[in-house]
mmCIF file of the N, C-alpha and C atoms, coordinates in Angstrom:
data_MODEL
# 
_entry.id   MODEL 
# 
loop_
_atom_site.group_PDB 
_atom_site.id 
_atom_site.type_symbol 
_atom_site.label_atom_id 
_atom_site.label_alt_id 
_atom_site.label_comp_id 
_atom_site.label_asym_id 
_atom_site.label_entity_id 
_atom_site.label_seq_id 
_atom_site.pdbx_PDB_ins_code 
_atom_site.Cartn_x 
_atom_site.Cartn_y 
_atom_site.Cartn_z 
_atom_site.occupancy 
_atom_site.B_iso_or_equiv 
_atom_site.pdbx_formal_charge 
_atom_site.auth_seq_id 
_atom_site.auth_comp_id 
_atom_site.auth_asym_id 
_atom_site.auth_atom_id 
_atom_site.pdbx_PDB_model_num 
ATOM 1   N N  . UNK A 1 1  ? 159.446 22.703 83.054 1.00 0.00 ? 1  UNK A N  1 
ATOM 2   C CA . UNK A 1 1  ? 158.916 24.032 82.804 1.00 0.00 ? 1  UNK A CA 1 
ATOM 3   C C  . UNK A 1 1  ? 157.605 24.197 83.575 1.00 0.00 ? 1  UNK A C  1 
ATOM 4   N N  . UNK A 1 2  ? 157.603 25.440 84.279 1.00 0.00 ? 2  UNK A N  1 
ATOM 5   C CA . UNK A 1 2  ? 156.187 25.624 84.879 1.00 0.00 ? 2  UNK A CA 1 
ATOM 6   C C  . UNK A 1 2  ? 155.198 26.052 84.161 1.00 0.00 ? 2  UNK A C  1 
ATOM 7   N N  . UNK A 1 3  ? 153.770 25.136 84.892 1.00 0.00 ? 3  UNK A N  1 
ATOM 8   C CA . UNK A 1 3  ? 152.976 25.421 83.511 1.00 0.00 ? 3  UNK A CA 1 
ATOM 9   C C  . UNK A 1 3  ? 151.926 26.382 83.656 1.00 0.00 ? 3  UNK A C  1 
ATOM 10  N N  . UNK A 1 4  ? 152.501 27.445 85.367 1.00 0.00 ? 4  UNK A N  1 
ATOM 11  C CA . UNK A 1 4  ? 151.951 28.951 84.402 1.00 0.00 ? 4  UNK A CA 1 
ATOM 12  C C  . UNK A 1 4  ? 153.047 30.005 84.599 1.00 0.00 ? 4  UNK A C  1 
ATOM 13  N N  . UNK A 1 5  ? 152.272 30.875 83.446 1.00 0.00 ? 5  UNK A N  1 
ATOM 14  C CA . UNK A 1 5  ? 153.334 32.276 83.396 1.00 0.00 ? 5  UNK A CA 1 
ATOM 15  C C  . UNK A 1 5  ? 152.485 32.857 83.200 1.00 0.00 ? 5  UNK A C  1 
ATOM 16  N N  . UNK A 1 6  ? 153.005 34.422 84.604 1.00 0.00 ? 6  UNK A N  1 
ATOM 17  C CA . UNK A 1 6  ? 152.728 35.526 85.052 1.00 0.00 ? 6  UNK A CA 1 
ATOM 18  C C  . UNK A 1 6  ? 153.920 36.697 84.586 1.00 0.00 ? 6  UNK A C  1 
ATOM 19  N N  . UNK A 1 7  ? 152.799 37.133 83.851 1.00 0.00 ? 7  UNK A N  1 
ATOM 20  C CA . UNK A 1 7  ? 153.896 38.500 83.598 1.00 0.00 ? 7  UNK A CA 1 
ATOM 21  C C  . UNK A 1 7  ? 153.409 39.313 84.243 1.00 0.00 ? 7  UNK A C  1 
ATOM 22  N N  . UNK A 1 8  ? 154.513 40.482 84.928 1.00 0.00 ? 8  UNK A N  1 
ATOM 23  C CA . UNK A 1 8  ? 154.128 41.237 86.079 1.00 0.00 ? 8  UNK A CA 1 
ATOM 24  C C  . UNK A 1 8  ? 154.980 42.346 86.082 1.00 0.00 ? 8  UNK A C  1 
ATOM 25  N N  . UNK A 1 9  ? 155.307 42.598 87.382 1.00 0.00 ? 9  UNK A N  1 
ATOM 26  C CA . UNK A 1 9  ? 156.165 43.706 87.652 1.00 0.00 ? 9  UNK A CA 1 
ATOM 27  C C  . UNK A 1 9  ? 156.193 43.390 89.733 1.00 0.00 ? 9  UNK A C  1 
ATOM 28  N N  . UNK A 1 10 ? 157.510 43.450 89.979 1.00 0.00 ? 10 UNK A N  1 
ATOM 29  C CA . UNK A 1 10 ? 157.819 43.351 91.767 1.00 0.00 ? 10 UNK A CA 1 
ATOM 30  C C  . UNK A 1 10 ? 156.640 44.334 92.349 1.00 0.00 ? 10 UNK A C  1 
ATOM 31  N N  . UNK A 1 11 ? 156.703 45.137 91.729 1.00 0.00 ? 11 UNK A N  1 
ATOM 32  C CA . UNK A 1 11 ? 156.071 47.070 92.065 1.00 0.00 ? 11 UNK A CA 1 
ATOM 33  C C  . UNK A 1 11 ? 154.556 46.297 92.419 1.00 0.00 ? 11 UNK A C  1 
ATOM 34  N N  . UNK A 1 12 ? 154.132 45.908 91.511 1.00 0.00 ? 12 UNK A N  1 
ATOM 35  C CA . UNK A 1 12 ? 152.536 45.775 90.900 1.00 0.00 ? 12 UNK A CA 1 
ATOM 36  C C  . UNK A 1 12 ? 151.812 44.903 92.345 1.00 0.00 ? 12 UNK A C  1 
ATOM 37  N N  . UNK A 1 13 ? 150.832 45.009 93.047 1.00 0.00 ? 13 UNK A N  1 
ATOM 38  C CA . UNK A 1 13 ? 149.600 44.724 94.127 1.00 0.00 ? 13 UNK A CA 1 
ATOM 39  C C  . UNK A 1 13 ? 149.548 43.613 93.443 1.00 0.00 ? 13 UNK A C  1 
ATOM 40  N N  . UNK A 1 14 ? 148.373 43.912 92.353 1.00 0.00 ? 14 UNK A N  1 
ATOM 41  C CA . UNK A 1 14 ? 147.606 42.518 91.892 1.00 0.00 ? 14 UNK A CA 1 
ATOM 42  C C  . UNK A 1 14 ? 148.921 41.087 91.144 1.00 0.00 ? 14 UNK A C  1 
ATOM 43  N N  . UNK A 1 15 ? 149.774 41.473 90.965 1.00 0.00 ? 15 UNK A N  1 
ATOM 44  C CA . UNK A 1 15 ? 150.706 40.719 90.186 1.00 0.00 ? 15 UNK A CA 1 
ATOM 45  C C  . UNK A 1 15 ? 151.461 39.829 91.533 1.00 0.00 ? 15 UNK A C  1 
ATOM 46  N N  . UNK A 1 16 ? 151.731 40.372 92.879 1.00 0.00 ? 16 UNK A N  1 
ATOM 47  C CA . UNK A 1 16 ? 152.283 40.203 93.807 1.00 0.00 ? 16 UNK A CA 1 
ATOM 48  C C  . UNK A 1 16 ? 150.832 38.907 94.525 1.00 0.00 ? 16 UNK A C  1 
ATOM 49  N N  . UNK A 1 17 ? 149.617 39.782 94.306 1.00 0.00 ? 17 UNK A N  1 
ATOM 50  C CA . UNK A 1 17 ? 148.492 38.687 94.645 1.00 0.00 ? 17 UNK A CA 1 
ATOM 51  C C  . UNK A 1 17 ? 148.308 37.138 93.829 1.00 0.00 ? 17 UNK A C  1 
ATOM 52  N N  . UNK A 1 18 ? 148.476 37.627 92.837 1.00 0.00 ? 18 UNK A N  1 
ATOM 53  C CA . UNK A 1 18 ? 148.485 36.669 91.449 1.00 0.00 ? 18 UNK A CA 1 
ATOM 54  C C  . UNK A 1 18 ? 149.345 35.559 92.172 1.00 0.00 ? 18 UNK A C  1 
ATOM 55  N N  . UNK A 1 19 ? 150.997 35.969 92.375 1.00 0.00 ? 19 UNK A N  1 
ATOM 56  C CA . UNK A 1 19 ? 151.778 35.304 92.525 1.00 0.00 ? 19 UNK A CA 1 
ATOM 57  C C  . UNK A 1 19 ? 151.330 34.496 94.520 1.00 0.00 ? 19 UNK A C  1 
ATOM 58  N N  . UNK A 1 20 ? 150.715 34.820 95.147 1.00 0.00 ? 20 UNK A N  1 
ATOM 59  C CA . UNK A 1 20 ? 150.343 34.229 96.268 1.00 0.00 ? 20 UNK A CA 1 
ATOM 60  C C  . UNK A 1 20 ? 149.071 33.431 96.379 1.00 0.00 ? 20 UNK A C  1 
ATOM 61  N N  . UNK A 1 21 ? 148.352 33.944 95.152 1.00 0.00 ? 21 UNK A N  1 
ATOM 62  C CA . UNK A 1 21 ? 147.504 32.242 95.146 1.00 0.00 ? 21 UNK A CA 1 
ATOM 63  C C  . UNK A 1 21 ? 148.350 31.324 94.367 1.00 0.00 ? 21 UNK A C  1 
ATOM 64  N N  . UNK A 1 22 ? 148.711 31.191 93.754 1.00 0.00 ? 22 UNK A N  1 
ATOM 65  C CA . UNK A 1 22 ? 149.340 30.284 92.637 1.00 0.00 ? 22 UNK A CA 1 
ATOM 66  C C  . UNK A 1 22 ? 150.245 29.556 93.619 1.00 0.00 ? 22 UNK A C  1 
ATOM 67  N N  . UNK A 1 23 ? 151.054 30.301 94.726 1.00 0.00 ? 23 UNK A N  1 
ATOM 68  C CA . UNK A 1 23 ? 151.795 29.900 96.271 1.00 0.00 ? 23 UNK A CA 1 
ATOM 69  C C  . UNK A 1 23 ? 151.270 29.077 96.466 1.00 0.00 ? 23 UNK A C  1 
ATOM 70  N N  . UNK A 1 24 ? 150.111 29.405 97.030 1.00 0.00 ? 24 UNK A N  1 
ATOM 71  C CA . UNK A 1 24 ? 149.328 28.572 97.890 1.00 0.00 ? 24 UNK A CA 1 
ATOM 72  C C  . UNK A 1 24 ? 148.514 27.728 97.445 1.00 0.00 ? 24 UNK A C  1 
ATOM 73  N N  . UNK A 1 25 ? 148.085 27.519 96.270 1.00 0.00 ? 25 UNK A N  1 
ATOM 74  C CA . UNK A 1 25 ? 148.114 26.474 95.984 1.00 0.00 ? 25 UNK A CA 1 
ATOM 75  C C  . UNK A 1 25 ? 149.134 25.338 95.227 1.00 0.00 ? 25 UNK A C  1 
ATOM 76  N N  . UNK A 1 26 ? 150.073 25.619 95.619 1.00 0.00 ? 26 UNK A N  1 
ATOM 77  C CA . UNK A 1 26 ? 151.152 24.598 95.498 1.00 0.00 ? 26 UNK A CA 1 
ATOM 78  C C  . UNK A 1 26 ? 152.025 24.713 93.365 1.00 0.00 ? 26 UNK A C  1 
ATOM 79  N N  . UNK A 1 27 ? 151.503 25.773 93.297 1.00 0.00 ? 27 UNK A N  1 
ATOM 80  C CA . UNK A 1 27 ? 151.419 25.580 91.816 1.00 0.00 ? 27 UNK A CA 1 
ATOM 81  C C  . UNK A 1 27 ? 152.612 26.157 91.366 1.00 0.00 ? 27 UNK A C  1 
ATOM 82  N N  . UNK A 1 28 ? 153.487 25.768 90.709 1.00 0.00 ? 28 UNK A N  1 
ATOM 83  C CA . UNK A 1 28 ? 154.904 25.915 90.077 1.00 0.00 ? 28 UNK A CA 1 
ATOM 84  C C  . UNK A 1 28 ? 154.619 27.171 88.804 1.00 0.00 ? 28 UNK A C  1 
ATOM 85  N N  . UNK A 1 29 ? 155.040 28.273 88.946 1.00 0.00 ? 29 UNK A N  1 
ATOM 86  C CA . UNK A 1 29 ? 154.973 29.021 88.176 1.00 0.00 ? 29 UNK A CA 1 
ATOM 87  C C  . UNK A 1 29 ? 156.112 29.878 87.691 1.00 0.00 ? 29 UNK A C  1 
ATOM 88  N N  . UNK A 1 30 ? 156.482 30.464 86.438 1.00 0.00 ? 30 UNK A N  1 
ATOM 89  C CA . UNK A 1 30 ? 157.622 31.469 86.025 1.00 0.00 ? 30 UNK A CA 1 
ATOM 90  C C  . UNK A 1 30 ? 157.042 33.019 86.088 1.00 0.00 ? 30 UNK A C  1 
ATOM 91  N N  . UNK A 1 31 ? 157.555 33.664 87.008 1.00 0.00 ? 31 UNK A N  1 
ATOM 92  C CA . UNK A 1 31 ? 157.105 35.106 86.814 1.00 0.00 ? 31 UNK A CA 1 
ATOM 93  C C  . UNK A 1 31 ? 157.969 35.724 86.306 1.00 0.00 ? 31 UNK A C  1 
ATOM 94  N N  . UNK A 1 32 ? 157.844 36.556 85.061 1.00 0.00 ? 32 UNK A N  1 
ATOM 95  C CA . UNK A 1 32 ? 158.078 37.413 84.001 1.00 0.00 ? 32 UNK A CA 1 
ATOM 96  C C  . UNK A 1 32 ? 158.128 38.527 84.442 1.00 0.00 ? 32 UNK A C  1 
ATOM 97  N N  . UNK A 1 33 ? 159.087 39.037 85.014 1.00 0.00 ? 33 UNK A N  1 
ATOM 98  C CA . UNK A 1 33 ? 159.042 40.561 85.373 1.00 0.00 ? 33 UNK A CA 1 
ATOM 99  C C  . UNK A 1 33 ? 159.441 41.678 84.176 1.00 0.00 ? 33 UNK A C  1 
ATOM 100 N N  . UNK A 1 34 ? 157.880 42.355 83.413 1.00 0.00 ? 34 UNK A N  1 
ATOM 101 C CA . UNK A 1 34 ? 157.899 43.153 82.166 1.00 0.00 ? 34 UNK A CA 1 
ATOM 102 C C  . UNK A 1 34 ? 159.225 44.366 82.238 1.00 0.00 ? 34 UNK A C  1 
ATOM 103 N N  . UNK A 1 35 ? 159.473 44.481 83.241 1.00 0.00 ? 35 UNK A N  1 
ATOM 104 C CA . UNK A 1 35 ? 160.690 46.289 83.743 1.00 0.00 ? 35 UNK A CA 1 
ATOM 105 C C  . UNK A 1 35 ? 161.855 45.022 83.281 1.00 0.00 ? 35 UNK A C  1 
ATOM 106 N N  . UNK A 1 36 ? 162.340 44.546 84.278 1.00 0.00 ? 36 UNK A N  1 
ATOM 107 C CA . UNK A 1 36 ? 163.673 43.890 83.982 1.00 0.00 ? 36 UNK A CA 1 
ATOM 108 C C  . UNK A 1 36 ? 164.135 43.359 82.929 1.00 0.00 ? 36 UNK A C  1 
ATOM 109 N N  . UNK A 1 37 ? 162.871 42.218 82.240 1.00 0.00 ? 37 UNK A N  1 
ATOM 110 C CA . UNK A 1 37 ? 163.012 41.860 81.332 1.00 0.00 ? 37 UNK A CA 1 
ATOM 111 C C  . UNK A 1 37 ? 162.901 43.136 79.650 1.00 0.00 ? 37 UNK A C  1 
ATOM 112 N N  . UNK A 1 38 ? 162.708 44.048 80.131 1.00 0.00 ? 38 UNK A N  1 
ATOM 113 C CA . UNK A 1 38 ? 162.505 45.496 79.153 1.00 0.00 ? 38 UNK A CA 1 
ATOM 114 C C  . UNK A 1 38 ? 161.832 44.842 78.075 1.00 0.00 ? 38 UNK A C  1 
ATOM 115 N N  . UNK A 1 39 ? 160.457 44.373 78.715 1.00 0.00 ? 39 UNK A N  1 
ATOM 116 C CA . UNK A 1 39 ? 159.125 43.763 77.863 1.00 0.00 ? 39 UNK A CA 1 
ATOM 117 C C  . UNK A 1 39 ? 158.377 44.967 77.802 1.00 0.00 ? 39 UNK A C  1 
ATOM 118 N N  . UNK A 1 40 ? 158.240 45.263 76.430 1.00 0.00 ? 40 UNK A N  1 
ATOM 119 C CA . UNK A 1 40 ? 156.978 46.824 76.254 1.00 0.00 ? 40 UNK A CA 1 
ATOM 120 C C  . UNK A 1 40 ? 155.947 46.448 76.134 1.00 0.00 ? 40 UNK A C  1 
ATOM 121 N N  . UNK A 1 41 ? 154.898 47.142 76.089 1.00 0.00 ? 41 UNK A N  1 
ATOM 122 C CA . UNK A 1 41 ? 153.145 46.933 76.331 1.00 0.00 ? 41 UNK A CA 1 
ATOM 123 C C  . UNK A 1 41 ? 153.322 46.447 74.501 1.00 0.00 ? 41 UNK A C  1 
ATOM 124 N N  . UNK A 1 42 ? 153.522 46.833 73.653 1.00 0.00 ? 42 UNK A N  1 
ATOM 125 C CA . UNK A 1 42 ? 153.683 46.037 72.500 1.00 0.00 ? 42 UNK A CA 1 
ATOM 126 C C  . UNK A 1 42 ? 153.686 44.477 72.258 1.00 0.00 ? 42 UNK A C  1 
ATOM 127 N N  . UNK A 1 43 ? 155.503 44.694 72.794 1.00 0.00 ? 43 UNK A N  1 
ATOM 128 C CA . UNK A 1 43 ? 155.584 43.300 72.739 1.00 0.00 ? 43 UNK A CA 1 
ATOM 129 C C  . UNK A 1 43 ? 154.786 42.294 73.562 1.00 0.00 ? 43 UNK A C  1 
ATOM 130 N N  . UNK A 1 44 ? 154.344 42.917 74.618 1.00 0.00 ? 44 UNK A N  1 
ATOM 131 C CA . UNK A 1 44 ? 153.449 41.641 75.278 1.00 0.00 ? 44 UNK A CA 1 
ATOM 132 C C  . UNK A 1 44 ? 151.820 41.416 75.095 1.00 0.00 ? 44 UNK A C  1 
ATOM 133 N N  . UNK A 1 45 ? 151.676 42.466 73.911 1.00 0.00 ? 45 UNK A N  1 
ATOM 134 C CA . UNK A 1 45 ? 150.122 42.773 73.376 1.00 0.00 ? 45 UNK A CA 1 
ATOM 135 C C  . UNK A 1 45 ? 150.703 41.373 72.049 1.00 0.00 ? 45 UNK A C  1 
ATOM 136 N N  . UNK A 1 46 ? 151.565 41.495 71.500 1.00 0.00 ? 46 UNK A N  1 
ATOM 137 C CA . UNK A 1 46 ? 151.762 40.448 70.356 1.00 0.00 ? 46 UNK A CA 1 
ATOM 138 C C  . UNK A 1 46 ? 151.490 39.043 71.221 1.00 0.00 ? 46 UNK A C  1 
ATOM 139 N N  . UNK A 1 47 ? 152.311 38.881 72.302 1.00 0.00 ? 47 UNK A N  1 
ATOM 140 C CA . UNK A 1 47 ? 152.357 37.849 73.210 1.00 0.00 ? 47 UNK A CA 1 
ATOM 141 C C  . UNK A 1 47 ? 150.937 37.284 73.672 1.00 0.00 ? 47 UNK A C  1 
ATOM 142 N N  . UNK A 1 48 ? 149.942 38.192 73.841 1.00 0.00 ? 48 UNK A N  1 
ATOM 143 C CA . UNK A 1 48 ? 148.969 37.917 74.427 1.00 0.00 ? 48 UNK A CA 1 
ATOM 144 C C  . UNK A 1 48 ? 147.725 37.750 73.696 1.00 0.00 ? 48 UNK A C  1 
ATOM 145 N N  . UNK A 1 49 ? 147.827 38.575 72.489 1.00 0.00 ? 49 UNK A N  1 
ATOM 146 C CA . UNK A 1 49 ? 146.967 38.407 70.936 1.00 0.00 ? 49 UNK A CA 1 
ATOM 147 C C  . UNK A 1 49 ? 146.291 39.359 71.380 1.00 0.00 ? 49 UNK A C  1 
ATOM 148 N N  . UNK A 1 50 ? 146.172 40.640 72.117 1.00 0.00 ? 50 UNK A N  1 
ATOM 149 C CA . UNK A 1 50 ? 145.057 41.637 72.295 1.00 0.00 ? 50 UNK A CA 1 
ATOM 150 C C  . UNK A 1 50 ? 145.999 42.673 73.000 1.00 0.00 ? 50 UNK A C  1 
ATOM 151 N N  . UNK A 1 51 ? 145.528 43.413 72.636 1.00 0.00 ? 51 UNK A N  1 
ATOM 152 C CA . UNK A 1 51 ? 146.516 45.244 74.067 1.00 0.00 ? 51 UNK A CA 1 
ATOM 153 C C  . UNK A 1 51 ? 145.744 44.846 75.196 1.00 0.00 ? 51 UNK A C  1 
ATOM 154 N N  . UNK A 1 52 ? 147.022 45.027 75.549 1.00 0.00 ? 52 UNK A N  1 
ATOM 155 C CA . UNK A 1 52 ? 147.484 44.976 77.357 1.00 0.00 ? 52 UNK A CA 1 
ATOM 156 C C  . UNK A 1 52 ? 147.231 46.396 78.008 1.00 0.00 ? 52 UNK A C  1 
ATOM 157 N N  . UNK A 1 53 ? 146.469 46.096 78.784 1.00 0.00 ? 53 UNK A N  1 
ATOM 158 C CA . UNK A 1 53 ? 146.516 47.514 79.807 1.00 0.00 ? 53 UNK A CA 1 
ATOM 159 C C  . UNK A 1 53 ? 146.412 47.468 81.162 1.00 0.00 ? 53 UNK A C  1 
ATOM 160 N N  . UNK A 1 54 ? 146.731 46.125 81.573 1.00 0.00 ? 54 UNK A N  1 
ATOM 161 C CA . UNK A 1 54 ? 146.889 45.948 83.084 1.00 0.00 ? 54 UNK A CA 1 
ATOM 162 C C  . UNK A 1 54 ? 147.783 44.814 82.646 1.00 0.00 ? 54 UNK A C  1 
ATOM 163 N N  . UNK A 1 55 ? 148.481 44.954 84.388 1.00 0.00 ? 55 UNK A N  1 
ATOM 164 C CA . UNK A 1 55 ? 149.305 43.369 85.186 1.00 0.00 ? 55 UNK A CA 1 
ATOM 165 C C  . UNK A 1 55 ? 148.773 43.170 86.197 1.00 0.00 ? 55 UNK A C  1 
ATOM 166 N N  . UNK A 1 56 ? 148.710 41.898 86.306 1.00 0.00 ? 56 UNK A N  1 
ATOM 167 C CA . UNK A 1 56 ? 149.683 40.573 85.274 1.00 0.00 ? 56 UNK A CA 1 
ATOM 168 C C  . UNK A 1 56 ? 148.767 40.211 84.565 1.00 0.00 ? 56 UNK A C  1 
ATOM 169 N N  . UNK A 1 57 ? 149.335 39.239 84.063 1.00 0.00 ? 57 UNK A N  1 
ATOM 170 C CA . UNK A 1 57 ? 148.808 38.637 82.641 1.00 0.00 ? 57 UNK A CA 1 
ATOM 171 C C  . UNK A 1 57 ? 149.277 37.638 82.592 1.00 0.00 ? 57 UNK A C  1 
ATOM 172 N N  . UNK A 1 58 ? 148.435 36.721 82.387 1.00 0.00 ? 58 UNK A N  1 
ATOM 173 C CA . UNK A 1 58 ? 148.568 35.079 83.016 1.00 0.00 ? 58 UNK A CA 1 
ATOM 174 C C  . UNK A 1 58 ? 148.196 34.132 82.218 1.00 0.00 ? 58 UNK A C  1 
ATOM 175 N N  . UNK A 1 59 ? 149.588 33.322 81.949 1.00 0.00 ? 59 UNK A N  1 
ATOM 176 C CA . UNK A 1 59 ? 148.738 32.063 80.871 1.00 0.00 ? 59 UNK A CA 1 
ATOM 177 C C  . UNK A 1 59 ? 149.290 30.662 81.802 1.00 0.00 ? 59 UNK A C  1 
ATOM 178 N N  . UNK A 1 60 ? 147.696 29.858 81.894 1.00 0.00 ? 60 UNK A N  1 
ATOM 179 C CA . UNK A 1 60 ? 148.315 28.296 81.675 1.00 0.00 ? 60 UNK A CA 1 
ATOM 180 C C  . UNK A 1 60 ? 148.689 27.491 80.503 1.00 0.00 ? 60 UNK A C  1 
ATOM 181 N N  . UNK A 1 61 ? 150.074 26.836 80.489 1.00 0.00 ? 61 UNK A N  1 
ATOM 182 C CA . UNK A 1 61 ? 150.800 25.977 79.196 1.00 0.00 ? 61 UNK A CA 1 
ATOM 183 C C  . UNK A 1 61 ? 150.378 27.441 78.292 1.00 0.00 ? 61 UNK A C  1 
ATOM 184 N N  . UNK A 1 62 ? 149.981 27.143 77.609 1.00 0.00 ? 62 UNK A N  1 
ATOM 185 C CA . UNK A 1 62 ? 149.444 27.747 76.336 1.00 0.00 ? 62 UNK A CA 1 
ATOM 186 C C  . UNK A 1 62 ? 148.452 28.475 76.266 1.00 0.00 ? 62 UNK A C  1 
ATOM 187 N N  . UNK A 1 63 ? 147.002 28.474 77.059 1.00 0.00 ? 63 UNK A N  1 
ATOM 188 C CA . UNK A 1 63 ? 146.120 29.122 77.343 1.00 0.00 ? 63 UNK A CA 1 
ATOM 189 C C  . UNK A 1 63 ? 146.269 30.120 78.152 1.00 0.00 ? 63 UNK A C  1 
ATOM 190 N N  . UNK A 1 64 ? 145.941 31.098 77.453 1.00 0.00 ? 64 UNK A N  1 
ATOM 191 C CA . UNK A 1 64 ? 145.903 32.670 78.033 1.00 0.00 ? 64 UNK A CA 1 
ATOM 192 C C  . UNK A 1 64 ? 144.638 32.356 79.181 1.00 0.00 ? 64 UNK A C  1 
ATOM 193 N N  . UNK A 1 65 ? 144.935 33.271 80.393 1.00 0.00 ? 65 UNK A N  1 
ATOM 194 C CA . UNK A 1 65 ? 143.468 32.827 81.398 1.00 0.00 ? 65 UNK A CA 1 
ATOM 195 C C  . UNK A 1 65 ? 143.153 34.338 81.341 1.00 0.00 ? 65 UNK A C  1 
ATOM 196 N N  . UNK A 1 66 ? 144.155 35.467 81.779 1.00 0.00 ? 66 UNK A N  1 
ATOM 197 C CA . UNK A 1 66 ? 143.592 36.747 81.870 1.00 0.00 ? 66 UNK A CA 1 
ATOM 198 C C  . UNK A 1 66 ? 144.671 37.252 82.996 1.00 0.00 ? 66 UNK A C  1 
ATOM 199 N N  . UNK A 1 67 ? 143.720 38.338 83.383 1.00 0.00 ? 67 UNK A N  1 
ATOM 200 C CA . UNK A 1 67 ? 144.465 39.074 84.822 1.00 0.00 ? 67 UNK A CA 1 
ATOM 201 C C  . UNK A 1 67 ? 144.271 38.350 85.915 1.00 0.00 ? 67 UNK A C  1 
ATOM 202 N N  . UNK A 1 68 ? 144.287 38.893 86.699 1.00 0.00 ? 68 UNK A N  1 
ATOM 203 C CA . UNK A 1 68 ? 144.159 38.628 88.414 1.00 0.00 ? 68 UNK A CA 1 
ATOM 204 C C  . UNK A 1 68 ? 143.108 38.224 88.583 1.00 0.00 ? 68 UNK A C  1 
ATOM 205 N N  . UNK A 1 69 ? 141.904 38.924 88.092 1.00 0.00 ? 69 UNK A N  1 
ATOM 206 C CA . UNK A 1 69 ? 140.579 38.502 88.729 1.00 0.00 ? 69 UNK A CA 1 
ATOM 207 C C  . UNK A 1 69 ? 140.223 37.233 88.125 1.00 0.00 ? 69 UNK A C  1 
ATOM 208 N N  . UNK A 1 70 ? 140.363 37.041 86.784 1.00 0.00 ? 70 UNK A N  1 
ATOM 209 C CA . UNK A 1 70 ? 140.462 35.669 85.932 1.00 0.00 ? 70 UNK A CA 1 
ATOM 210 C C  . UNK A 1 70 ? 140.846 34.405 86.464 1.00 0.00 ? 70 UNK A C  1 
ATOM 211 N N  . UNK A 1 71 ? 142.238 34.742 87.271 1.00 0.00 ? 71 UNK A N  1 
ATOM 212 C CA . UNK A 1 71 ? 142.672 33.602 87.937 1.00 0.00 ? 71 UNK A CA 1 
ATOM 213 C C  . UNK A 1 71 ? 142.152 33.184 89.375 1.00 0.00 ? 71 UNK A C  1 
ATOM 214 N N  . UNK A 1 72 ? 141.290 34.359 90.070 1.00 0.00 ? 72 UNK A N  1 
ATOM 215 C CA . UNK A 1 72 ? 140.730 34.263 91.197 1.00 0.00 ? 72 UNK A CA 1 
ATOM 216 C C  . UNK A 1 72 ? 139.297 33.171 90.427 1.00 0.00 ? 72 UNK A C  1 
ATOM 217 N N  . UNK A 1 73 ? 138.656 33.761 89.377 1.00 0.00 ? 73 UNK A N  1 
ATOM 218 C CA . UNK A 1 73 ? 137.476 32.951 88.951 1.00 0.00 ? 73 UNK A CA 1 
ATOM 219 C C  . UNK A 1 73 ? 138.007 31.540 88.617 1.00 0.00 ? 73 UNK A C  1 
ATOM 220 N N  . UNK A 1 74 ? 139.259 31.699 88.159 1.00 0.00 ? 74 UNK A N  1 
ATOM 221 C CA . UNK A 1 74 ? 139.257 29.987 87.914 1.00 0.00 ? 74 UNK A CA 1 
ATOM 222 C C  . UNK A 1 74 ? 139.920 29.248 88.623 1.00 0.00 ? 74 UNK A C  1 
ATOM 223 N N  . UNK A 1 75 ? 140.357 29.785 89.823 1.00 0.00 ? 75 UNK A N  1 
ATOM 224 C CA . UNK A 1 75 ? 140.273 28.769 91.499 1.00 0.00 ? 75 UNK A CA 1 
ATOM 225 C C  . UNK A 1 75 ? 139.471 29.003 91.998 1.00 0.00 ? 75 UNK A C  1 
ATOM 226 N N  . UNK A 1 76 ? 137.865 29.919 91.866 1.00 0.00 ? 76 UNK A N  1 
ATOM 227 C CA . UNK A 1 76 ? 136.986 29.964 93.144 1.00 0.00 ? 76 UNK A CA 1 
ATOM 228 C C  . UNK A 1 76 ? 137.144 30.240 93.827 1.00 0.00 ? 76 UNK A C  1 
ATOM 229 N N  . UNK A 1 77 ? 138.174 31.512 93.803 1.00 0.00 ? 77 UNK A N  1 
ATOM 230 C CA . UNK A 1 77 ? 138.103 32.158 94.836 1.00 0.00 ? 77 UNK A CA 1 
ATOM 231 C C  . UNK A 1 77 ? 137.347 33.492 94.959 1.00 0.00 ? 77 UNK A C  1 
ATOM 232 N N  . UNK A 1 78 ? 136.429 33.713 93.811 1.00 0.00 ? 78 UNK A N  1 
ATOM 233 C CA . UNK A 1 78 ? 135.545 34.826 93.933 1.00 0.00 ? 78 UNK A CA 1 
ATOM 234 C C  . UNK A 1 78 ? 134.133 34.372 92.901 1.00 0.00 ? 78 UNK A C  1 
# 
């Protein structure tokens, strides 16, 4: 099992970015696409323990990290 998950959308900029650092740094991840999978802002507010109002939404193992910019702060890349 990969030990992060990105929930997103194909459509979505930052979710598409999300998914190209995580690339590049070599990192094995499951992306959750919220449309296909017919995941509602609900259900992934239960998922996440707070309302959702952006993608993606990104947890390592078990730890929630955040959005996009979250995961840029916790590779250093900003």
């Amino acid at each position: 099992m990969p030990e992060y998950i990105v929930y997103g959308q194909d459509a979505c900029l930052f979710c598409r970015h999300a998914r190209k650092v995580l690339e590049e740094h070599g990192i094995a991840f499951q992306f959750i696409d919220v449309l296909k999978e017919s995941i509602s802002r609900s259900a992934l507010t239960k998922v996440i323990g707070h309302d959702v109002y952006t993608l993606p939404q990104i947890f390592k193992g078990s730890h929630y990290l955040g959005g996009f910019h979250e995961l840029q702060k916790y590779f250093g890349i900003i």
